[in-house]
mmCIF file of the N, C-alpha and C atoms, coordinates in Angstrom:
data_MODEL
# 
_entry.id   MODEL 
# 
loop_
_atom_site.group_PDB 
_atom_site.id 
_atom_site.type_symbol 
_atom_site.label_atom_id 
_atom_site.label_alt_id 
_atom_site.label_comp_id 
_atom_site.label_asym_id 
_atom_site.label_entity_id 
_atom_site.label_seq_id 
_atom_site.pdbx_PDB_ins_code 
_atom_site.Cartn_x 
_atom_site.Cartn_y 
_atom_site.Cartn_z 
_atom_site.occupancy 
_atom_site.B_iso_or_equiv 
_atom_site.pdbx_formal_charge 
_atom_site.auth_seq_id 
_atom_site.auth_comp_id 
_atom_site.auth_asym_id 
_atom_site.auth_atom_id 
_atom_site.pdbx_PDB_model_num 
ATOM 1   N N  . UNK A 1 1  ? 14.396  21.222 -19.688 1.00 0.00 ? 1  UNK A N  1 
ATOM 2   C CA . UNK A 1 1  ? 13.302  21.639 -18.834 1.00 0.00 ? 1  UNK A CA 1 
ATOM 3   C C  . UNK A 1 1  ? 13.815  22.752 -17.931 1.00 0.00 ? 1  UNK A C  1 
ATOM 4   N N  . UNK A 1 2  ? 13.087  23.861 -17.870 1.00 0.00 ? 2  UNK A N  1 
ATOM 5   C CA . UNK A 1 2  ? 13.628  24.735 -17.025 1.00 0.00 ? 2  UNK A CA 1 
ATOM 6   C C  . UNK A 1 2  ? 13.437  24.851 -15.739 1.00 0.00 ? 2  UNK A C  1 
ATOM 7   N N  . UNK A 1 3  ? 13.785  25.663 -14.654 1.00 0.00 ? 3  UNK A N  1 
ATOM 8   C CA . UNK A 1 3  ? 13.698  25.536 -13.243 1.00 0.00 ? 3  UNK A CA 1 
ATOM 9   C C  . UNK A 1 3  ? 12.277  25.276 -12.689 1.00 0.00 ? 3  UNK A C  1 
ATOM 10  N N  . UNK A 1 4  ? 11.570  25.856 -13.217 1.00 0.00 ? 4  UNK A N  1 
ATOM 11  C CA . UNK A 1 4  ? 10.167  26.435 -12.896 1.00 0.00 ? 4  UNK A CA 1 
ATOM 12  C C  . UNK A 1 4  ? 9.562   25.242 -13.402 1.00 0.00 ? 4  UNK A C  1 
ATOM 13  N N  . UNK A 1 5  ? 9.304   24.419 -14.164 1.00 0.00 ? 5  UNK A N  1 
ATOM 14  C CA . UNK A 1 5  ? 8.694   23.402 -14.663 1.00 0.00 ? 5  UNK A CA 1 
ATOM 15  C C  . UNK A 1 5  ? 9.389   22.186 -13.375 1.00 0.00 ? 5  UNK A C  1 
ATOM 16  N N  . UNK A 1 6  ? 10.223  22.195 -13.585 1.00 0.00 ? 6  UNK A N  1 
ATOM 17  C CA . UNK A 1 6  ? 10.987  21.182 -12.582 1.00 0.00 ? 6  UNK A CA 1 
ATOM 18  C C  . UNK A 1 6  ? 10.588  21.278 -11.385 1.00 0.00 ? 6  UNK A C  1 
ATOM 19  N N  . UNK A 1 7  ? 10.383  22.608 -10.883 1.00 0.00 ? 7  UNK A N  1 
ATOM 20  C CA . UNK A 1 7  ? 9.663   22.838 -9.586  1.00 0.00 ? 7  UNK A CA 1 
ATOM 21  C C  . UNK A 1 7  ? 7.929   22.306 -9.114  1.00 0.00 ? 7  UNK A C  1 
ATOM 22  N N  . UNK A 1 8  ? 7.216   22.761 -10.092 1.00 0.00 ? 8  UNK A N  1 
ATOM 23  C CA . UNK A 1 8  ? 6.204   22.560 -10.247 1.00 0.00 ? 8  UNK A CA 1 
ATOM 24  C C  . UNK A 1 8  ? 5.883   20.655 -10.323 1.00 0.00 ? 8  UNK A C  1 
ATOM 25  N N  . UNK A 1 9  ? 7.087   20.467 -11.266 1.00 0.00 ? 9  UNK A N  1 
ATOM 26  C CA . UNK A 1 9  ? 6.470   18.506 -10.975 1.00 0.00 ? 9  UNK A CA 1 
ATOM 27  C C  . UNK A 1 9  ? 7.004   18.146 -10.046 1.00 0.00 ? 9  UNK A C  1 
ATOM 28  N N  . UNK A 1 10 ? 8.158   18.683 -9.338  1.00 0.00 ? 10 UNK A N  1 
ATOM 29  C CA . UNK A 1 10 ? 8.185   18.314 -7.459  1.00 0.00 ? 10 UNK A CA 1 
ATOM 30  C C  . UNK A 1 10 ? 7.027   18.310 -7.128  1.00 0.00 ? 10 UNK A C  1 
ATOM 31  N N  . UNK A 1 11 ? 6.600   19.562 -6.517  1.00 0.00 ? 11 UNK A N  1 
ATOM 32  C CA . UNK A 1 11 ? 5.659   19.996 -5.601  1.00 0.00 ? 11 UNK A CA 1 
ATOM 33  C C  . UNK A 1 11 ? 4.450   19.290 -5.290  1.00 0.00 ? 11 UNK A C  1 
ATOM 34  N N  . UNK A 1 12 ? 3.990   19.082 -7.290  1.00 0.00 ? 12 UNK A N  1 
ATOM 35  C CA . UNK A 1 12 ? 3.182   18.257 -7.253  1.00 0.00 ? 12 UNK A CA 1 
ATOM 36  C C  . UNK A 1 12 ? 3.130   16.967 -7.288  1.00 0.00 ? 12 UNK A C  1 
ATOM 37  N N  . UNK A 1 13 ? 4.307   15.996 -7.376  1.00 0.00 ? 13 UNK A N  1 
ATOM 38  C CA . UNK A 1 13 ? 4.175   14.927 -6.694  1.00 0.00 ? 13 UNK A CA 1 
ATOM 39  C C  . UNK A 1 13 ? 4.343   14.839 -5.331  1.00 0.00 ? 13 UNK A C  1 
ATOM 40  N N  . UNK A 1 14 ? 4.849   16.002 -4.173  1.00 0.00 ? 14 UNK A N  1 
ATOM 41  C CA . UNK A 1 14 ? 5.066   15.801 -3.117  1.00 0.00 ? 14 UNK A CA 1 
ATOM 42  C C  . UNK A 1 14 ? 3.305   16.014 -2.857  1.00 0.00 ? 14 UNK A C  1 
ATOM 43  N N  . UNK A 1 15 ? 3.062   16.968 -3.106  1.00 0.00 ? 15 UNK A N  1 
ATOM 44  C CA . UNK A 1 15 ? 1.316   16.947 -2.786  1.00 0.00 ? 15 UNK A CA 1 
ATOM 45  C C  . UNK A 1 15 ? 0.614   15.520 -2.820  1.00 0.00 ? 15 UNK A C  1 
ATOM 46  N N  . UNK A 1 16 ? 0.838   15.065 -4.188  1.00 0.00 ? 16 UNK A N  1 
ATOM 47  C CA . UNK A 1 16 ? 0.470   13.511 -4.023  1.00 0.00 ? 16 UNK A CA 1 
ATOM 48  C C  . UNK A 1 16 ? 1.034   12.699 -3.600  1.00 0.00 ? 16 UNK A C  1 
ATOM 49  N N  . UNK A 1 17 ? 1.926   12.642 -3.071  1.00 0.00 ? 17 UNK A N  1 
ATOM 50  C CA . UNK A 1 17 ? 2.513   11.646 -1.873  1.00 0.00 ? 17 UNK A CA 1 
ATOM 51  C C  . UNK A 1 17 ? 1.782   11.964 -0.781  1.00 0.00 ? 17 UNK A C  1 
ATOM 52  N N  . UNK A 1 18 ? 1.940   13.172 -0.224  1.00 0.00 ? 18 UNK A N  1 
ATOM 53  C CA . UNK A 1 18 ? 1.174   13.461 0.863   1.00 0.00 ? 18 UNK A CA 1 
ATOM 54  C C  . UNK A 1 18 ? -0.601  13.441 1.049   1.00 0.00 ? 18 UNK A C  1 
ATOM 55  N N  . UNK A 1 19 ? -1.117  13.205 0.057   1.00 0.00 ? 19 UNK A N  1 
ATOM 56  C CA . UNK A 1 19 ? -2.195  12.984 -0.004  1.00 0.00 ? 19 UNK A CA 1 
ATOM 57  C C  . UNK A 1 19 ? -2.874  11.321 0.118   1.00 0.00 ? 19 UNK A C  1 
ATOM 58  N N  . UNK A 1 20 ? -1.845  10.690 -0.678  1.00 0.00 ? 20 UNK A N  1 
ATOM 59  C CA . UNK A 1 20 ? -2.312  9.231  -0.525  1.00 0.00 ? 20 UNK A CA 1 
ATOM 60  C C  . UNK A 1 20 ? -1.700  8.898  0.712   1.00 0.00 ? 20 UNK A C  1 
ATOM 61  N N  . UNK A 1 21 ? -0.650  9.331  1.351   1.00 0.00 ? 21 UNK A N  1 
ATOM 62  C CA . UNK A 1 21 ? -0.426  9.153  2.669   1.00 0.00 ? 21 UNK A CA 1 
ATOM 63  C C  . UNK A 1 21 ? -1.476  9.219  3.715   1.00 0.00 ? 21 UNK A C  1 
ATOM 64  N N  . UNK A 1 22 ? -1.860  10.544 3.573   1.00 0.00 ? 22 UNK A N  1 
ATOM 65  C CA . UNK A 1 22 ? -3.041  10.757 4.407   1.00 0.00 ? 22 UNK A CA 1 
ATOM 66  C C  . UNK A 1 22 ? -4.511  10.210 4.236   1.00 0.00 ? 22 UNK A C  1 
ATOM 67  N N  . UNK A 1 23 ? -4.471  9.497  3.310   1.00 0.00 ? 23 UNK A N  1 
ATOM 68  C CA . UNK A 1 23 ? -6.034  8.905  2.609   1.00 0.00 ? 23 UNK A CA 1 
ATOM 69  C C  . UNK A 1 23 ? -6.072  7.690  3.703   1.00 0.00 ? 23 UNK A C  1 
ATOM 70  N N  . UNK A 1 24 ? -4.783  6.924  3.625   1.00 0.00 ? 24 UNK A N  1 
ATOM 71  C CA . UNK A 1 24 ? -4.252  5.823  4.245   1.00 0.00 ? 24 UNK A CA 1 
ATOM 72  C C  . UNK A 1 24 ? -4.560  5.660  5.682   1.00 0.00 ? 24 UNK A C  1 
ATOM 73  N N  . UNK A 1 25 ? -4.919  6.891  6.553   1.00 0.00 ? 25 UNK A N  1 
ATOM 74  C CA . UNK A 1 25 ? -4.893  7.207  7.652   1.00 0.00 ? 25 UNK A CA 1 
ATOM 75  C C  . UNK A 1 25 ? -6.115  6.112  8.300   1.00 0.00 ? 25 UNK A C  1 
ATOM 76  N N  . UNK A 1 26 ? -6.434  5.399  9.077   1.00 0.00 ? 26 UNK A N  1 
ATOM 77  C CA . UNK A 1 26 ? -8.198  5.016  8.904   1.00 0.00 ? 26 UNK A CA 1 
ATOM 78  C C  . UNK A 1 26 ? -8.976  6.282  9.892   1.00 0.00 ? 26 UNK A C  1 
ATOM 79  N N  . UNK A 1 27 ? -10.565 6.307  9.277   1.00 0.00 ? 27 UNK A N  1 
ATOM 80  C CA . UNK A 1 27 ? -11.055 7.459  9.795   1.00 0.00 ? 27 UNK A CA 1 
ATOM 81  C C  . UNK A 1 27 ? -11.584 6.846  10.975  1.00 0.00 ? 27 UNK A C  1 
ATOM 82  N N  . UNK A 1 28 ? -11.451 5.765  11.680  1.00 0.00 ? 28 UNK A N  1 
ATOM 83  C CA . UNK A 1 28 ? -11.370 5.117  12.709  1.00 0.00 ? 28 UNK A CA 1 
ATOM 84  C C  . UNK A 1 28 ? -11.161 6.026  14.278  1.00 0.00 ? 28 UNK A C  1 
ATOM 85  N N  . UNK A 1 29 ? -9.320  6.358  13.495  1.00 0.00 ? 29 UNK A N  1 
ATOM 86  C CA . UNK A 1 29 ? -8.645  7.156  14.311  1.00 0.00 ? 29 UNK A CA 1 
ATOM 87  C C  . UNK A 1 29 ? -9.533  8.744  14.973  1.00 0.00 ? 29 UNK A C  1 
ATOM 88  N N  . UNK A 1 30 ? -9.608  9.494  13.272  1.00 0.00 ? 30 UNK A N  1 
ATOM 89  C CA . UNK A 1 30 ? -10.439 10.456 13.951  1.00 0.00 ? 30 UNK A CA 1 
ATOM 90  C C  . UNK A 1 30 ? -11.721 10.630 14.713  1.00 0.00 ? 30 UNK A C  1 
ATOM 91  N N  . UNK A 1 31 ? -12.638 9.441  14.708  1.00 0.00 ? 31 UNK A N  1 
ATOM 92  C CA . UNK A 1 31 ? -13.851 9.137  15.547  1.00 0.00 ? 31 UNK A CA 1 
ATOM 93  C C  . UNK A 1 31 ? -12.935 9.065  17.086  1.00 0.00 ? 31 UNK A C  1 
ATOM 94  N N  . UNK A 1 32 ? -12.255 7.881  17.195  1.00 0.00 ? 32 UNK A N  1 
ATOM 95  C CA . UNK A 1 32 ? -12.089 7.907  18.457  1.00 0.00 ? 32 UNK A CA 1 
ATOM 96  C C  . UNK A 1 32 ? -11.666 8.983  19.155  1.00 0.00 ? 32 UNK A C  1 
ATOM 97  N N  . UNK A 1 33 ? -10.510 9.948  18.505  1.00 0.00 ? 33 UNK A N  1 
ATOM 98  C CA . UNK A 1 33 ? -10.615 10.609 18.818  1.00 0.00 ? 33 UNK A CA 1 
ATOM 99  C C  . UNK A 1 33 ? -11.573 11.932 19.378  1.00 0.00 ? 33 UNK A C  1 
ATOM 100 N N  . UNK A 1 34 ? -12.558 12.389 18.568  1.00 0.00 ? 34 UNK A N  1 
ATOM 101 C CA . UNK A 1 34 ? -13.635 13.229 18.581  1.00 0.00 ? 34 UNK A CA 1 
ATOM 102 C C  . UNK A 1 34 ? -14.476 12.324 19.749  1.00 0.00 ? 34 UNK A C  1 
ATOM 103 N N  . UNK A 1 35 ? -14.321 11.157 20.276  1.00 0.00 ? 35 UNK A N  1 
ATOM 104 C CA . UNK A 1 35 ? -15.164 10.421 21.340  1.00 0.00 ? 35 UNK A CA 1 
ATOM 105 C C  . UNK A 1 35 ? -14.452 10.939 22.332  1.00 0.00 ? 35 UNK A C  1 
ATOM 106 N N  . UNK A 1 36 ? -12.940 11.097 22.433  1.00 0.00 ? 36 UNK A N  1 
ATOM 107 C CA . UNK A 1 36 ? -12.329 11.296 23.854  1.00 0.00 ? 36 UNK A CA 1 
ATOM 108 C C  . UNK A 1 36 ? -12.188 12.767 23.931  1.00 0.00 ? 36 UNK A C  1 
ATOM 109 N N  . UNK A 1 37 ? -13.303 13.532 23.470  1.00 0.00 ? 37 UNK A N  1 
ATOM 110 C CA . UNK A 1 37 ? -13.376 14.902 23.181  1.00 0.00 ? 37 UNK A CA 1 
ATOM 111 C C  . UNK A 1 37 ? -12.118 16.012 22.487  1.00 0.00 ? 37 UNK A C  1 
ATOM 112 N N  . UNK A 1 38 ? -11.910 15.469 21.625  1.00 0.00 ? 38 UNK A N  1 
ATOM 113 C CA . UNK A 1 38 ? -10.654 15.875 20.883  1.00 0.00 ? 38 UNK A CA 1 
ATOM 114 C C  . UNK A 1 38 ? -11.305 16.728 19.873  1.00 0.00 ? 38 UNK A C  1 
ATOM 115 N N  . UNK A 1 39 ? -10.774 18.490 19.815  1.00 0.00 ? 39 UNK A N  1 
ATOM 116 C CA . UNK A 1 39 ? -11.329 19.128 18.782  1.00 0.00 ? 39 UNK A CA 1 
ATOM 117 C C  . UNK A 1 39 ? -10.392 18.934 17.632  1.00 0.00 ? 39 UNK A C  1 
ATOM 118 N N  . UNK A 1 40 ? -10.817 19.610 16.438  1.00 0.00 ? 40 UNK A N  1 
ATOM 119 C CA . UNK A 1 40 ? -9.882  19.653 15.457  1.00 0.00 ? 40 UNK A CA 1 
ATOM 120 C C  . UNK A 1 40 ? -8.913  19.669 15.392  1.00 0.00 ? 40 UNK A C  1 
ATOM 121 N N  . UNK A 1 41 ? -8.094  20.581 15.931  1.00 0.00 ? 41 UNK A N  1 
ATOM 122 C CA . UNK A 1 41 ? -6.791  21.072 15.597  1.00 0.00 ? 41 UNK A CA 1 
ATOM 123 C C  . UNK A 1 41 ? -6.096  20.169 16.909  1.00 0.00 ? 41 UNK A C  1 
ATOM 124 N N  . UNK A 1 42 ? -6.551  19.654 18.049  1.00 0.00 ? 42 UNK A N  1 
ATOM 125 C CA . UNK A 1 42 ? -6.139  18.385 19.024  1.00 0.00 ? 42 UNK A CA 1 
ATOM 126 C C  . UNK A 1 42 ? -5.709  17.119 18.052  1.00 0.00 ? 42 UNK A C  1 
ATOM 127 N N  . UNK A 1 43 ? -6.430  16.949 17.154  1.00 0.00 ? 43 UNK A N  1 
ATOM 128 C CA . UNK A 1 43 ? -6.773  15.946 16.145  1.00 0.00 ? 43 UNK A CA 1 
ATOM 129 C C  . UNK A 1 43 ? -5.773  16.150 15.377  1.00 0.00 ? 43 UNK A C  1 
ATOM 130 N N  . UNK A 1 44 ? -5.033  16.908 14.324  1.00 0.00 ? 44 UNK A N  1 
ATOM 131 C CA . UNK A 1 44 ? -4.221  17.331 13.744  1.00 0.00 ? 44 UNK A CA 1 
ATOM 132 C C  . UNK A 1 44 ? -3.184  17.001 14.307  1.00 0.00 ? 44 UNK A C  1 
ATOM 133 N N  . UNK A 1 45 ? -2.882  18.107 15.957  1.00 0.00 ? 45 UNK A N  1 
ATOM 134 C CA . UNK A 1 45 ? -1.898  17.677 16.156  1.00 0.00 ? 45 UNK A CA 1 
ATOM 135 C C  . UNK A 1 45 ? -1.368  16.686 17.119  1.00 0.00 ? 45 UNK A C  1 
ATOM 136 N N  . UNK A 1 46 ? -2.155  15.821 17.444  1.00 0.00 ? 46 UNK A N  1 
ATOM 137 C CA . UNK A 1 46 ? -1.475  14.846 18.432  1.00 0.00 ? 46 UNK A CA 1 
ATOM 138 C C  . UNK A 1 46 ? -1.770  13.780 18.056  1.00 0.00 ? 46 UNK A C  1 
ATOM 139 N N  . UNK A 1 47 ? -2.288  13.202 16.726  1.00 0.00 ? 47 UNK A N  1 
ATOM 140 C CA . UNK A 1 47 ? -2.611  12.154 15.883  1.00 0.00 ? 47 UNK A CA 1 
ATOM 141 C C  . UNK A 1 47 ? -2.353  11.879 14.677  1.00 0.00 ? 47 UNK A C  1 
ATOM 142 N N  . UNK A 1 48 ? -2.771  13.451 13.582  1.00 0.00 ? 48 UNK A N  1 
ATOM 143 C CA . UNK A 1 48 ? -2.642  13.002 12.424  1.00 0.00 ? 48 UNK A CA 1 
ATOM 144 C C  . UNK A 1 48 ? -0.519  13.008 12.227  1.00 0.00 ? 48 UNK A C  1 
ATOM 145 N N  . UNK A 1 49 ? -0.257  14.383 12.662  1.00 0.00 ? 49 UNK A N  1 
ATOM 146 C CA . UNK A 1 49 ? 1.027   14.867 12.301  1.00 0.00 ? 49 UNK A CA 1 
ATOM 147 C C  . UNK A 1 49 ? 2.328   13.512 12.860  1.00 0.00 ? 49 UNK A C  1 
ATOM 148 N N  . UNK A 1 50 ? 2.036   13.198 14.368  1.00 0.00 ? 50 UNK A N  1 
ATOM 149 C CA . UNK A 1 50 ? 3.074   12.303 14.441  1.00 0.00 ? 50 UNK A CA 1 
ATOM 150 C C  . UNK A 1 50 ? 3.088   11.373 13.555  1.00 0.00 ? 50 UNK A C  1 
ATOM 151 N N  . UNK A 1 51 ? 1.405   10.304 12.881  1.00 0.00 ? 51 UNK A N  1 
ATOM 152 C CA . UNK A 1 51 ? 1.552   9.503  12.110  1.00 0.00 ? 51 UNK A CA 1 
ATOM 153 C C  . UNK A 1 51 ? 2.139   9.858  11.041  1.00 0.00 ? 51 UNK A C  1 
ATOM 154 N N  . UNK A 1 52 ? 2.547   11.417 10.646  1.00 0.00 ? 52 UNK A N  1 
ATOM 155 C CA . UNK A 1 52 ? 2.637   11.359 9.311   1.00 0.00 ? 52 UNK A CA 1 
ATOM 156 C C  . UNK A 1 52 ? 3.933   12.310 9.204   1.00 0.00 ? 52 UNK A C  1 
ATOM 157 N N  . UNK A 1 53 ? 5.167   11.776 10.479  1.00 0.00 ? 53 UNK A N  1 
ATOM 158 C CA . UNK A 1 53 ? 6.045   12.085 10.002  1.00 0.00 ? 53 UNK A CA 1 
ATOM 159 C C  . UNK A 1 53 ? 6.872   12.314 9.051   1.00 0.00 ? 53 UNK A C  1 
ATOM 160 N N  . UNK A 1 54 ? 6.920   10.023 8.834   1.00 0.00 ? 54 UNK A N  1 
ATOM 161 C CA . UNK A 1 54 ? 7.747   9.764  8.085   1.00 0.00 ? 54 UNK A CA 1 
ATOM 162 C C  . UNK A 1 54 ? 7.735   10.345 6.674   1.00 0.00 ? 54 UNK A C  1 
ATOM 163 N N  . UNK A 1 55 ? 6.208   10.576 6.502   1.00 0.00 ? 55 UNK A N  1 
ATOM 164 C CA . UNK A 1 55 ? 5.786   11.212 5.120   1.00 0.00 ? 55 UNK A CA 1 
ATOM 165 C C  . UNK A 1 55 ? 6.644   12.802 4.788   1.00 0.00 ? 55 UNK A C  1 
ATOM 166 N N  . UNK A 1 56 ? 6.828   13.409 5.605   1.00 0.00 ? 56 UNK A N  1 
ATOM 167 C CA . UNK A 1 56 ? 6.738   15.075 6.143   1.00 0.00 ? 56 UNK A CA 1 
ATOM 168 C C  . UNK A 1 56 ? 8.445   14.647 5.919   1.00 0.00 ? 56 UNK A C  1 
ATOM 169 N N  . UNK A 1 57 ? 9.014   13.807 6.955   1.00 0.00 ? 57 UNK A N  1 
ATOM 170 C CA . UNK A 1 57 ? 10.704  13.824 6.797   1.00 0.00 ? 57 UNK A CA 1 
ATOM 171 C C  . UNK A 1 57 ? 11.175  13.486 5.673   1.00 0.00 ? 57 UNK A C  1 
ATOM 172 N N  . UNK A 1 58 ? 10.719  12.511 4.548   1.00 0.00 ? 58 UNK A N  1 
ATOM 173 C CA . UNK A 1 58 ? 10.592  12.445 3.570   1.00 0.00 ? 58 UNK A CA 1 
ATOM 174 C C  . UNK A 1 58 ? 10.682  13.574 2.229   1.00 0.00 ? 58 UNK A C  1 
ATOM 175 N N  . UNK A 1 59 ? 9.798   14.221 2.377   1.00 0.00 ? 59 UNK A N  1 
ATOM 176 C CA . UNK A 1 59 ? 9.649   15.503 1.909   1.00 0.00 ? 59 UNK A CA 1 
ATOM 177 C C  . UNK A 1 59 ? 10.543  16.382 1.693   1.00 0.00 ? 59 UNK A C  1 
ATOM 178 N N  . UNK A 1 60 ? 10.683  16.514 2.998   1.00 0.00 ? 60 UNK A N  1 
ATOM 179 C CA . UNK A 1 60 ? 11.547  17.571 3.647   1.00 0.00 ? 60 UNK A CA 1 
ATOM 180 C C  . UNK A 1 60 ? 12.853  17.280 3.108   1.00 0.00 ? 60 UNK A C  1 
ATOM 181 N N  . UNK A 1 61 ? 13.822  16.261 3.285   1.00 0.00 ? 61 UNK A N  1 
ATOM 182 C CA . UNK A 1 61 ? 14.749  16.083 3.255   1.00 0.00 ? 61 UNK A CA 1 
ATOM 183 C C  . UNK A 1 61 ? 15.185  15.861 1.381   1.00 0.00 ? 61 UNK A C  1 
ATOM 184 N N  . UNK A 1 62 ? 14.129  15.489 0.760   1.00 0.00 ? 62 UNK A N  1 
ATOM 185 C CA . UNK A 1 62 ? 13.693  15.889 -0.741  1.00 0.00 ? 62 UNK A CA 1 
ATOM 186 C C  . UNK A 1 62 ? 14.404  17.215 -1.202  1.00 0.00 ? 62 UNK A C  1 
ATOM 187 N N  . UNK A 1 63 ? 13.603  17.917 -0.386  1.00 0.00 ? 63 UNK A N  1 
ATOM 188 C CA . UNK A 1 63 ? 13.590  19.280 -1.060  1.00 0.00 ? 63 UNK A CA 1 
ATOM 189 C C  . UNK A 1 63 ? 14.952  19.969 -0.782  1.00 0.00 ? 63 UNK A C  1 
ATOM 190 N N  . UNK A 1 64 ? 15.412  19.739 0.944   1.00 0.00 ? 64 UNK A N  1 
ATOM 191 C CA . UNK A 1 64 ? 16.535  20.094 1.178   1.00 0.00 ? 64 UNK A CA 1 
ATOM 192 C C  . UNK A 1 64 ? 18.162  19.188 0.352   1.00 0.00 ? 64 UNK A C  1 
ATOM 193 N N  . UNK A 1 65 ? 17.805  17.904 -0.325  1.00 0.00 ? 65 UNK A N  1 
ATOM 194 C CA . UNK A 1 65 ? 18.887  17.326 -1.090  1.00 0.00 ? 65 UNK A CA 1 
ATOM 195 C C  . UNK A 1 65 ? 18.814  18.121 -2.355  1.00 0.00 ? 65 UNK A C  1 
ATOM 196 N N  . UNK A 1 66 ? 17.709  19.070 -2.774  1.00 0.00 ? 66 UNK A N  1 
ATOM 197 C CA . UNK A 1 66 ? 17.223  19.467 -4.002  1.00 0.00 ? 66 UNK A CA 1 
ATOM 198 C C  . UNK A 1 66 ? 18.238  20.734 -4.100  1.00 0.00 ? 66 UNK A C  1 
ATOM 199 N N  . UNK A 1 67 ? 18.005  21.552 -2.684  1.00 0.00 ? 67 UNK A N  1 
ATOM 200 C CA . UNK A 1 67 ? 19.207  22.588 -3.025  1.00 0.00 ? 67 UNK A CA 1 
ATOM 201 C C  . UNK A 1 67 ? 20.604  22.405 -2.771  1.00 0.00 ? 67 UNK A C  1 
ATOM 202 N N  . UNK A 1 68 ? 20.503  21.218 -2.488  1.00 0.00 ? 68 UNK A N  1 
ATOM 203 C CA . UNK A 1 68 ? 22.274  21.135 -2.447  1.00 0.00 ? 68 UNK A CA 1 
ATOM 204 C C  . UNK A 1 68 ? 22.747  21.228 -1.368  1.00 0.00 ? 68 UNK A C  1 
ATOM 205 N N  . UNK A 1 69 ? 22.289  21.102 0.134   1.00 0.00 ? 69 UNK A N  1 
ATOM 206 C CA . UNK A 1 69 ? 22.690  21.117 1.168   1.00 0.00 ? 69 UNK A CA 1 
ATOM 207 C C  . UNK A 1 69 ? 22.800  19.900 1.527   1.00 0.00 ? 69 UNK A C  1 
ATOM 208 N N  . UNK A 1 70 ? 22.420  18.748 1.376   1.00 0.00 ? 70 UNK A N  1 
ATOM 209 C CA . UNK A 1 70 ? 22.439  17.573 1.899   1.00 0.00 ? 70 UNK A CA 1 
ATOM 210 C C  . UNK A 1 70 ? 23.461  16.979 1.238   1.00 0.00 ? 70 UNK A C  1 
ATOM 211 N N  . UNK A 1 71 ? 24.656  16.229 1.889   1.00 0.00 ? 71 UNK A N  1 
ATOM 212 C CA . UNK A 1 71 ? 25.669  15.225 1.232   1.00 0.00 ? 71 UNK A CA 1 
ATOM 213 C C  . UNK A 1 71 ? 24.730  13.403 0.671   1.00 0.00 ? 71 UNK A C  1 
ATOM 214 N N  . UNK A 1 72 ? 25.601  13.449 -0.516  1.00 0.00 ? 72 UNK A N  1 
ATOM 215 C CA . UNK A 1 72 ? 25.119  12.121 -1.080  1.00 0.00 ? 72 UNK A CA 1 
ATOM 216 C C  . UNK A 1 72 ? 24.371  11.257 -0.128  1.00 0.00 ? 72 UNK A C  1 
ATOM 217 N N  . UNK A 1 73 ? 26.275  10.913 0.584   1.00 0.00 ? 73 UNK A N  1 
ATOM 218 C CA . UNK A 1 73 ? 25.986  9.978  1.521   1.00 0.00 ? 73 UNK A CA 1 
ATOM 219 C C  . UNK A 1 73 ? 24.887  9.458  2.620   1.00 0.00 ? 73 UNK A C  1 
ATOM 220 N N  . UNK A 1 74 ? 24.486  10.658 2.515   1.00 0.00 ? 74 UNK A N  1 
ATOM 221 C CA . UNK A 1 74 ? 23.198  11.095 3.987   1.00 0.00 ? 74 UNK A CA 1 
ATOM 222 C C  . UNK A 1 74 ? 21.932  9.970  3.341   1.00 0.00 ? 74 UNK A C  1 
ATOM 223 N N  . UNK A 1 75 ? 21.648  9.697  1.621   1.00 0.00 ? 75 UNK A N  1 
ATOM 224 C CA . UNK A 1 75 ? 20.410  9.707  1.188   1.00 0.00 ? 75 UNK A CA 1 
ATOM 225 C C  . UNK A 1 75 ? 20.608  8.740  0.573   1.00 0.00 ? 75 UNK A C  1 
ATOM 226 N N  . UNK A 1 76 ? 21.735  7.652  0.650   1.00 0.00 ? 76 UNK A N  1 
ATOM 227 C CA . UNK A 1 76 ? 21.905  6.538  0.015   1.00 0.00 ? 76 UNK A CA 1 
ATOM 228 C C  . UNK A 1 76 ? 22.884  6.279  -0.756  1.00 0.00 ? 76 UNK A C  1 
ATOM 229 N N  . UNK A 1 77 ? 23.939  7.292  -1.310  1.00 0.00 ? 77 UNK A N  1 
ATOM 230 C CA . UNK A 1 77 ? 24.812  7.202  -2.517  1.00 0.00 ? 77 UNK A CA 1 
ATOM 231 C C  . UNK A 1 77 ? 25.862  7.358  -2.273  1.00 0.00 ? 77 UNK A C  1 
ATOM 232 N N  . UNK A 1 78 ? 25.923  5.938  -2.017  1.00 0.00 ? 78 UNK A N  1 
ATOM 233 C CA . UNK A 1 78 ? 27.659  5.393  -1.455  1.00 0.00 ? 78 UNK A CA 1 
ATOM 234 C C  . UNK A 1 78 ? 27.916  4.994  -2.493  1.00 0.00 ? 78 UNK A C  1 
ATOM 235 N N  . UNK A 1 79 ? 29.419  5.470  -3.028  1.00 0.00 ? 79 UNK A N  1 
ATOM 236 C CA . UNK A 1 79 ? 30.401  4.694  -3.874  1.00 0.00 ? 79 UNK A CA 1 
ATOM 237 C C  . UNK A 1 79 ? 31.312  3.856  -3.091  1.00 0.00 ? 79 UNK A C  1 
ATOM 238 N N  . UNK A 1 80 ? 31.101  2.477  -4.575  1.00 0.00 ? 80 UNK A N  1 
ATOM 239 C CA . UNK A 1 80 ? 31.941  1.579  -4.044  1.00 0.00 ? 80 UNK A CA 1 
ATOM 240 C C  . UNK A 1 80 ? 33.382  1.908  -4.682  1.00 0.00 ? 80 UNK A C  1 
ATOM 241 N N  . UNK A 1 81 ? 34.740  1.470  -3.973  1.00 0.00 ? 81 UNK A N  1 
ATOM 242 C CA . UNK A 1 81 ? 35.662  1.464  -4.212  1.00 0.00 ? 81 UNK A CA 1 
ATOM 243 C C  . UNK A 1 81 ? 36.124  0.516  -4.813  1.00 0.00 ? 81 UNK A C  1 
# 
């Protein structure tokens, strides 16, 4: 499989991670919010984004083990002696 194919089925499972992440959200949240006069982008960022760190650090740290900057160890892959 070449680079470009490999890239492409990242991306797009990170899209769908991040999507069922955010489905998950209840729309609960964004009413109350929009009640305590919260516009959009208030909404985004002082609700949706913190909830959806872990999703985002996740990601992130994905992509950055992907180029080779991240040590094993950091992401789980301890050898035993």
């Amino acid at each position: 499989m070449d680079q470009l194919s490999q890239r492409a089925i990242v991306s797009s499972f990170f899209i769908f991670l991040l999507r069922q992440f955010f489905l998950t959200i209840p729309l609960e949240l964004y009413d109350a919010a929009r009640i305590d006069g919260a516009g959009e982008i208030q909404i985004l960022t002082r609700v949706i984004l913190p909830l959806a760190c872990p999703a985002l650090a996740m990601v992130a740290l994905s992509i950055y083990g992907r180029v080779g900057g991240l040590p094993g160890p950091l992401i789980g892959e301890w050898r035993t002696r």
